[in-house]
C-alpha positions as CSV (number, residue, x, y, z in Angstrom):
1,X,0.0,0.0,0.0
2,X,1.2,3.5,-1.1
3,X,1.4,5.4,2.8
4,X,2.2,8.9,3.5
5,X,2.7,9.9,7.0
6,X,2.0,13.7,7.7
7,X,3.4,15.2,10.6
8,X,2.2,18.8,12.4
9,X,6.0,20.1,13.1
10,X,4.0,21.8,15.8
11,X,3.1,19.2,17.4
12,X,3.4,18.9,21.4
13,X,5.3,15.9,21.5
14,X,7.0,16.0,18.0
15,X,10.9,15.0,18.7
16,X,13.5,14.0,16.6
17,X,11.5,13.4,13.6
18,X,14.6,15.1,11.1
19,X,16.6,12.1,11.6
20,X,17.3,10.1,14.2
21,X,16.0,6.4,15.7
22,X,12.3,7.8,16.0
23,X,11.8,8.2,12.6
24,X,13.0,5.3,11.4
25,X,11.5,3.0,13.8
26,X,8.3,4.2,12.8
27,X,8.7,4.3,9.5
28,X,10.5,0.9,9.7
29,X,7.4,-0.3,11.3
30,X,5.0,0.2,7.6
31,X,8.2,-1.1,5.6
32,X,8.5,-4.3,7.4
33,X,4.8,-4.8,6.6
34,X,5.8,-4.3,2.8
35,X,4.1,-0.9,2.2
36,X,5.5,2.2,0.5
37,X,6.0,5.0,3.0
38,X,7.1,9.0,2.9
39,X,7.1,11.0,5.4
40,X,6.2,14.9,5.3
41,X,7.2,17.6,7.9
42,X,4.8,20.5,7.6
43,X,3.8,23.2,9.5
44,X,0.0,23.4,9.9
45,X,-0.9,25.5,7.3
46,X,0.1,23.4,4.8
47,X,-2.3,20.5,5.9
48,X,-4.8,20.7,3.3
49,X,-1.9,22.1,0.0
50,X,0.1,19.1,1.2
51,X,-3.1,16.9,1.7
52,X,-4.0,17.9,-1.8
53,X,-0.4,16.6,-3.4
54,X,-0.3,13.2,-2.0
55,X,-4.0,12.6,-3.1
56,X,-2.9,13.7,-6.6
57,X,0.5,11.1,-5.8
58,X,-2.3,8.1,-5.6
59,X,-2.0,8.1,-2.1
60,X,-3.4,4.9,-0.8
61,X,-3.7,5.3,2.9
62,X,-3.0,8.6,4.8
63,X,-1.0,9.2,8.4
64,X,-1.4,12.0,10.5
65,X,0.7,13.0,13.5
66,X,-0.3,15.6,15.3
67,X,-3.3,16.6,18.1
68,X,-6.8,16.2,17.6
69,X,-7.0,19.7,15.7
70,X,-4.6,18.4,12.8
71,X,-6.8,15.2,12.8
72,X,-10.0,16.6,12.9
73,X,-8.7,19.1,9.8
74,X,-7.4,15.8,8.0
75,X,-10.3,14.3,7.9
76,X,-12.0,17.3,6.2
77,X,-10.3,16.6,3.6
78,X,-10.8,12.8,3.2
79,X,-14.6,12.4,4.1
80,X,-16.0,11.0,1.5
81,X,-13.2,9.4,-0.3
82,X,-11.8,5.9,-0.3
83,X,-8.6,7.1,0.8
84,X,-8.6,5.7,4.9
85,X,-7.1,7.9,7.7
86,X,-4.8,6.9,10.5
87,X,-3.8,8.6,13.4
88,X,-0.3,9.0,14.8
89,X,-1.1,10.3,18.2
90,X,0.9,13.5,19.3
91,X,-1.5,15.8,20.8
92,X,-2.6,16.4,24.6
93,X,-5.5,14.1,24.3
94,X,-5.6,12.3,21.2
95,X,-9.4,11.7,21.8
96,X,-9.9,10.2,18.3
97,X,-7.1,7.7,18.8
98,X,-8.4,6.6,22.0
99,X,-12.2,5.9,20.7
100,X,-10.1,3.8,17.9
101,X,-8.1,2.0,20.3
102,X,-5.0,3.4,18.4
103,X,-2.1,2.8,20.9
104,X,-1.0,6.6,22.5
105,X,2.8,5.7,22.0
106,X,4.5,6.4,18.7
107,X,6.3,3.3,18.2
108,X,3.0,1.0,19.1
109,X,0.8,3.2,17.3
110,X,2.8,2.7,14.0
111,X,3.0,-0.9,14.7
112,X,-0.5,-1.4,14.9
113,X,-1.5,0.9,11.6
114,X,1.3,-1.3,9.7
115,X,-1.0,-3.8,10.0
116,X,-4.7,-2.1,10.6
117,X,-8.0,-2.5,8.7
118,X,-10.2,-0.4,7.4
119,X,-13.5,0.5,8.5
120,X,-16.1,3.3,8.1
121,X,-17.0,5.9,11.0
122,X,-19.7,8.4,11.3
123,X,-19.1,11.7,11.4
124,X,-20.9,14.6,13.0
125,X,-21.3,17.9,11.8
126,X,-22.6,21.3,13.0
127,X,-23.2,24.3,10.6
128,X,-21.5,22.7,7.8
129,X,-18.3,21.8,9.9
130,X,-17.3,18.5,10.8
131,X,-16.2,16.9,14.5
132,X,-15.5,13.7,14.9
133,X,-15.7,12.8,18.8
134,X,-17.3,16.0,20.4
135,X,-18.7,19.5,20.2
136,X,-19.3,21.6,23.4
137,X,-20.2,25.6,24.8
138,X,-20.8,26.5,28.1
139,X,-17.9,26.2,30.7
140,X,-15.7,23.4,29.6
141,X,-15.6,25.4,26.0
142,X,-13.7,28.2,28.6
143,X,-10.8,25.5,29.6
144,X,-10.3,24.7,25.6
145,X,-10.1,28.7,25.1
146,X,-7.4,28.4,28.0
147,X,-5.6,26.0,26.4
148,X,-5.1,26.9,22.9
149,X,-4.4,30.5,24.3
150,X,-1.5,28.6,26.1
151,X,-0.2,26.7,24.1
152,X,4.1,27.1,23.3
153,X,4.0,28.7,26.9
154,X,6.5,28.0,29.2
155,X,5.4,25.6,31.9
156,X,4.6,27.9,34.7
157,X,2.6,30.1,32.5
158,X,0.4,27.4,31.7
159,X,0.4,26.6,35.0
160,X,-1.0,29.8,36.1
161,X,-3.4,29.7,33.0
162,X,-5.1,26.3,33.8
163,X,-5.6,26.9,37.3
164,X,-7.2,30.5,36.1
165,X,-9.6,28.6,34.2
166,X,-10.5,26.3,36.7
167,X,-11.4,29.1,39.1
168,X,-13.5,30.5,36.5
169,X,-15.2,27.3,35.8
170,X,-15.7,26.5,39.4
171,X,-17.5,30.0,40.1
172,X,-19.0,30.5,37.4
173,X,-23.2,30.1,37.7
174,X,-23.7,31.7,34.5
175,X,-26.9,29.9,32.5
176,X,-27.3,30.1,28.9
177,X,-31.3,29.7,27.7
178,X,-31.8,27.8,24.7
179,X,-34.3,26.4,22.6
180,X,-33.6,22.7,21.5
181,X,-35.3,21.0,18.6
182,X,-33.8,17.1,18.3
183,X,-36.6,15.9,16.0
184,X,-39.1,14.0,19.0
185,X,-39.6,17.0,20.9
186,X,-38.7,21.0,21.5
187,X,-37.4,21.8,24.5
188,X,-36.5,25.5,26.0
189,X,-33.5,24.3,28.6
190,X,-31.1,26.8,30.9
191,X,-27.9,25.1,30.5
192,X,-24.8,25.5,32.3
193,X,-23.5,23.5,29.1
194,X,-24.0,21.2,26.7
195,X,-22.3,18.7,24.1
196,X,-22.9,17.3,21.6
197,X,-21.1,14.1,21.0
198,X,-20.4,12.0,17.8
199,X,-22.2,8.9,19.0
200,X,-22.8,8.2,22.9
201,X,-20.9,7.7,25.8
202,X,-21.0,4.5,27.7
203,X,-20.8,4.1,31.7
204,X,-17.6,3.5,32.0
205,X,-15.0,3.5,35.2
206,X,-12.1,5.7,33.0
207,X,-10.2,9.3,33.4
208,X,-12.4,10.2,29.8
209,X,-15.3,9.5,28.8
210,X,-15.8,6.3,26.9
211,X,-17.6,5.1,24.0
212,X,-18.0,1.1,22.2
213,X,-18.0,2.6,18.8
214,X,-18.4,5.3,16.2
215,X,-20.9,3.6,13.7
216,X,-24.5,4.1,15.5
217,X,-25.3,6.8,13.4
218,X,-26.4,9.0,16.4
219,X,-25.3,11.9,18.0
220,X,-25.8,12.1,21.8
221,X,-26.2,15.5,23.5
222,X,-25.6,16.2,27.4
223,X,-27.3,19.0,28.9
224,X,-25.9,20.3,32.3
225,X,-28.6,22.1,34.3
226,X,-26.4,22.3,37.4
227,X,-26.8,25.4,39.7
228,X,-22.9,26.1,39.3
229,X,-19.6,25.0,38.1
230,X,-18.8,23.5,41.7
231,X,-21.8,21.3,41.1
232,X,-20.8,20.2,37.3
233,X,-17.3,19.5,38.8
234,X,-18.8,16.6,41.4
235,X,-20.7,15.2,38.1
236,X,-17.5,15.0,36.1
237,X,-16.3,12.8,38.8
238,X,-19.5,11.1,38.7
239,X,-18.7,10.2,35.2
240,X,-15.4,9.4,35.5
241,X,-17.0,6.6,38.4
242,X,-18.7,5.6,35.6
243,X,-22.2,7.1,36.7
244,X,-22.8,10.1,35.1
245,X,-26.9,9.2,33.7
246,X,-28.0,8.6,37.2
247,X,-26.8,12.2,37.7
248,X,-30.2,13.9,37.9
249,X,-28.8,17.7,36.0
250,X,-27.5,15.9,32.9
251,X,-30.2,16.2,30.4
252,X,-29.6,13.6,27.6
253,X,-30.8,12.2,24.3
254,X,-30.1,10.6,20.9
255,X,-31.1,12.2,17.7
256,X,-29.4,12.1,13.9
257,X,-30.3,15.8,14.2
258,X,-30.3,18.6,17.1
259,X,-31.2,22.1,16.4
260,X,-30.2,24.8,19.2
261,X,-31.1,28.7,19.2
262,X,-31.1,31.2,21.5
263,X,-30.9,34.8,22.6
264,X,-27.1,35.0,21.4
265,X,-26.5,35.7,17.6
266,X,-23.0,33.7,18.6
267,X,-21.6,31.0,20.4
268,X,-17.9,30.0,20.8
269,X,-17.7,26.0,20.5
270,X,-14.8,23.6,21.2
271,X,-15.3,21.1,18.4
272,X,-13.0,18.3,19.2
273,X,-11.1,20.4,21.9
274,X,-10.9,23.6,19.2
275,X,-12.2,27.1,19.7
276,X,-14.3,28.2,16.6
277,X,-16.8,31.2,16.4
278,X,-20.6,30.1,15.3
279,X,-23.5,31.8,14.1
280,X,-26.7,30.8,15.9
281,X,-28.7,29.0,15.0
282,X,-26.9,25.8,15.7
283,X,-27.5,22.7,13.3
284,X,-26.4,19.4,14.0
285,X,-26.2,16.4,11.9
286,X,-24.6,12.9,11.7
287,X,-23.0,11.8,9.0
288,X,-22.6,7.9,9.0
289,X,-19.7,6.1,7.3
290,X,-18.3,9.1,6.0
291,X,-15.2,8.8,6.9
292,X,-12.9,5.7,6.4
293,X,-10.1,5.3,9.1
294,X,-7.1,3.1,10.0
295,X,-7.6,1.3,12.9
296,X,-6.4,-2.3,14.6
297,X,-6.6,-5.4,13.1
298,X,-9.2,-7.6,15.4
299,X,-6.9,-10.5,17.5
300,X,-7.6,-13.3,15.2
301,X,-6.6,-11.4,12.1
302,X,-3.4,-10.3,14.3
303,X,-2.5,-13.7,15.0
304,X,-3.0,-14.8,11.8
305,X,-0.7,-12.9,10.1
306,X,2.1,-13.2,12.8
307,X,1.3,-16.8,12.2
308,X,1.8,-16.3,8.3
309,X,5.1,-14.3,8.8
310,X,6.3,-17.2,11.1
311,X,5.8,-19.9,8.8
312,X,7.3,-17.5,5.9
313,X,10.2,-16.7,8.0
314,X,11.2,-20.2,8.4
């Protein structure tokens, strides 16, 4: 297969990717698989120019390293196509790569896509933009605003920056009225905040929020009604337990499409932990199978082709 591996130079945890053992242990890892690999440096605005050339190359399969912004931006770009995405995973939280149970180390991860399959994910959209795991407002929006204001910092700055945000989230008692269409009922809600998630969440003991799959064809929204931040904070950690429906403030449904107005004629959103300005009103859809994706072989398929390799080897 004809593989080319974009990296975002950017990229918090990009190191020695000129030259070095990194690189070619990763690219090593496709080789030894018997696919053709090149690798591309880039710096992130030359995503889509460079996305554009290896498509026009016959690009078989394309890599990504970089955080869930670069993914999220790849993807764009392939939805649609037969050309399947993988994900190198070099952001903060690589939130895509964990709901494909892509490995968060470099040299795992690129073991694992060397010998992935293909399969078909939904995709959600809002306003004619695309996320792939979730979109959000309300206070945890104000963290990802933090964060990408933060970001090539030095450490202490952050420091002071995250634990600004957190005091701001924790005061904060600020409720936003909105009117909520998701196609079985309208609703007029005051929301602390809401998200909107490509396909649900399951109750799941974990430090994120888990999900078993990106192929429902759903999106699942969770509306917090709590009186303040302090209150949303004790049902993040009702979640993380692994119990956030029984948590009476979280209003939540399924729909394949969620309309949301209000009195604002904007709304910042943190589509897959990325600030972008909206017009209101808010429309969201789900796209199922638009997008094709790298991800790891099931065990039996893994063992058989160790087995194959063994016997070859021999």
């Amino acid at each position: 297969m004809n593989i080319h591996v974009i990296v975002n130079r950017r990229a918090g945890t990009v190191l020695d990717w000129e030259s070095g053992p990194l690189r070619e242990e990763i690219l090593g890892a496709f080789r030894a698989n018997g696919h053709d690999v090149m690798l591309h440096l880039i710096a992130p605005g030359d995503l889509r120019a460079t996305i554009a050339e290896v498509l026009a190359d016959g690009c078989q399969a394309l890599v990504v390293g970089g955080g869930d912004g670069t993914v999220r931006a790849a993807a764009a770009e392939l939805i649609g196509s037969d050309v399947p995405l993988g994900i190198l995973p070099l952001g903060t939280l690589n939130r895509l790569a964990r709901d494909l149970n892509v490995p968060l180390t470099l040299p795992e991860a690129a073991a694992v896509l060397a010998r992935s399959e293909i399969k078909a994910i939904d995709v959600g959209e809002v306003n004619g933009r695309v996320f792939l795991c979730n979109s959000v407002f309300g206070l945890p929006a104000i963290f990802s605003q933090y964060r990408q204001s933060l970001r090539g910092r030095p450490a202490a700055e952050r420091l002071r920056g995250y634990l600004s945000a957190l005091r701001e989230i924790l005061r904060s008692r600020r409720r936003m009225e909105l009117d909520v269409d998701h196609g079985h009922a309208r609703l007029r809600l005051r929301v602390l905040s809401m998200a909107v998630s490509n396909n649900p969440y399951i109750e799941k003991p974990s430090l994120m929020l888990a999900k078993d799959g990106l192929h429902h064809g759903v999106l699942a929204a969770y509306v917090s009604q709590h009186p303040s931040g302090w209150a949303m904070a004790r049902s993040v950690v009702r979640a993380m337990l692994g119990r956030f429906k029984s948590d009476p403030h979280i209003y939540h449904f399924e729909a394949h499409e969620i309309g949301i107005s209000g009195r604002r004629s904007r709304v910042r959103l943190a589509n897959d932990g990325e600030i972008e300005t909206f017009e209101m009103p808010l429309q969201y859809k789900i796209r199922p199978g638009a997008l094709k994706v790298l991800v790891p072989a099931n065990p039996s398929q893994a063992d058989a082709e160790r087995t194959k390799d063994a016997i070859l080897q021999q």
